[in-house]
N, C-alpha and C positions, 0 to 999 in steps of 0.2 A: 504494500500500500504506500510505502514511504517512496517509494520509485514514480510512481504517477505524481503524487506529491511536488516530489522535486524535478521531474519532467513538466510540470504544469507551471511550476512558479520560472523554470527556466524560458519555458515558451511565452509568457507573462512579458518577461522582463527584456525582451530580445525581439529585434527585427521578423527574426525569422519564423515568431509565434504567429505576428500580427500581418505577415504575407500568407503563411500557414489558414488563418481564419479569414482572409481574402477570397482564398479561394475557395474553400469552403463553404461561404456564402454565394459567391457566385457558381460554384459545382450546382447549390441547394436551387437559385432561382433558377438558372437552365433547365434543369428537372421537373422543375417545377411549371416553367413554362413549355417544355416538351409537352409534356403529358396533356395538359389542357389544349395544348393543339391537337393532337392525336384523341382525344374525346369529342371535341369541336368537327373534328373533321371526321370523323368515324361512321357516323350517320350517314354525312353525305357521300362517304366513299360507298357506302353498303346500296347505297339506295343508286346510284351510279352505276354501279356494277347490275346489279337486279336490272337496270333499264337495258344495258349492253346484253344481257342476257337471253330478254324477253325479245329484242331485236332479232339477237342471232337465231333464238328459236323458232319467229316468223319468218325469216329467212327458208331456213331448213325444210319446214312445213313447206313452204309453196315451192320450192323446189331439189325435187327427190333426184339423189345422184347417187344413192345407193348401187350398188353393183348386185346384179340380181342370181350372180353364178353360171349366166348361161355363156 
């Protein structure tokens, strides 16, 4: 326990704590705003996809190129 202790008080008192927690904030908001992007857009990707889908398969439908074996 005394190890974190005096790892804490050293990163406390030193440059290299407070670019340490730099980043770390900044790691936390990019994450942060990944994610919310990828929730935001997730819908409309699903609902995108489904339309390209429903396309392809009226495609298909009106035009049969199956190979019939003969």
């Amino acid at each position: 326990m005394t190890l974190i202790k005096r790892t804490f008080a050293r990163l406390c008192s030193s440059e290299e704590g407070a670019t340490l927690v730099e980043y770390g904030i900044a790691l936390g908001i990019a994450v942060t705003v990944g994610a919310g992007a990828l929730l935001t857009m997730g819908g409309n990707v699903n609902s995108t996809m489904g339309d390209a889908n429903a396309v392809f398969d009226s495609i298909g439908e009106g035009n049969d190129t199956e190979d019939s074996g003969t």
